[in-house]
N, C-alpha and C positions, 0 to 999 in steps of 0.2 A: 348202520347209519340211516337215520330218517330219510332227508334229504340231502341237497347238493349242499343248501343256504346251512345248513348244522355241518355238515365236511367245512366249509370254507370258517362259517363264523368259528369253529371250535379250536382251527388251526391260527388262525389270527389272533384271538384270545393267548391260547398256549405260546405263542410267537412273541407277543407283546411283552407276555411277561416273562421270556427270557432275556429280551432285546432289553425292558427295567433295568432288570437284576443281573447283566451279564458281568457285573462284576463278583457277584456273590455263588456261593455255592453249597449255601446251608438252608435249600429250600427245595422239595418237587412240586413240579406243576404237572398234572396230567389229566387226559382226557380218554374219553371213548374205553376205559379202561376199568375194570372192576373192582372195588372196594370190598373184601372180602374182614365181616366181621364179629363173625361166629362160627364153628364148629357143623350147629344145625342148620346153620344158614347154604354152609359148604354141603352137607349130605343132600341137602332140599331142592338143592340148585338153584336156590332164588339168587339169581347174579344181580345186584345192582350195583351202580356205579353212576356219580354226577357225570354232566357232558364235560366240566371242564372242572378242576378241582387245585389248589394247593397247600401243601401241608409245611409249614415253616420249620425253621431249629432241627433238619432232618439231614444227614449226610446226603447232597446233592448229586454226587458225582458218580452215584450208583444207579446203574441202568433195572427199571424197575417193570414187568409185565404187567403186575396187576398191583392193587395196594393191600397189603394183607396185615389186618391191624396188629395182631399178636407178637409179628414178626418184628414189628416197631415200634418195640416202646408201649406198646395200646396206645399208638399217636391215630387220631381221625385226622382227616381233612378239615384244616383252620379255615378254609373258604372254597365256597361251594357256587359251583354257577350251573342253570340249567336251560339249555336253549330251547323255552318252547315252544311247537306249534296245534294248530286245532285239532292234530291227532293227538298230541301227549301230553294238551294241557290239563289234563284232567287228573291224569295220575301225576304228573308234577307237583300239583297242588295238593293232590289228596295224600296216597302214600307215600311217595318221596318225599313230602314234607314234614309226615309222621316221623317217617325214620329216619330227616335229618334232626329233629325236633326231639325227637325219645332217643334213639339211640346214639347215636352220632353226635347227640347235645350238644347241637351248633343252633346259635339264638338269632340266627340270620339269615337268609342267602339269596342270590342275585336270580333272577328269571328274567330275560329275554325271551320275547312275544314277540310272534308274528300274526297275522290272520290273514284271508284268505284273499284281502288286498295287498297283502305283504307292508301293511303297517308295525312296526316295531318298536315295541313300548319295553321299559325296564321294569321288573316290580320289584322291590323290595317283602321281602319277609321276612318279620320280626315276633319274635315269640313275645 
């Protein structure tokens, strides 16, 4: 965990949109947790994973460590948030947006910014 402010906002995100959807149970939402979505990816140890993620139309009620695409469906994460700050806006923008971009083939996703006033902007990214 980066900071305090990515513990709190990640847990209130993931919170929200249980509290939504707490009727529903054909969706996960997860965070701080890794997205495993290749074979070499798995040998390489390149772990990534969004700070907050959810994936719709998916058996809900099954407690999940990490998300492992193969094992579902080849389902990715349908929306993707990433909480950044001056240490990890850089790879936010750069690789994790490659590889939500190319592989992940998600044509969007949510970034929360901070900077070093702790001003917090939203940005959208759109392919």
């Amino acid at each position: 965990m980066k900071t305090n402010w990515h513990r709190l906002a990640m847990n209130l995100l993931i919170e929200s949109i249980h509290a939504h959807w707490r009727d529903r149970n054909n969706y996960f939402a997860g965070g701080n947790m890794f997205v495993y979505f290749s074979m070499d990816q798995v040998r390489r140890k390149h772990y990534r994973g969004p700070d907050v993620f959810v994936v719709l139309n998916v058996n809900g009620t099954r407690d999940r460590d990490s998300w492992i695409v193969w094992q579902e469906d080849g389902r990715y994460p349908d929306v993707i948030i990433e909480l950044a700050s001056p240490s990890t806006i850089r790879t936010d923008l750069g690789m994790k947006k490659t590889l939500y971009e190319q592989t992940f083939r998600r044509e969007s996703y949510e970034l929360f910014y901070h900077d070093h006033d702790w001003n917090i902007t939203l940005r959208r990214w759109n392919a």
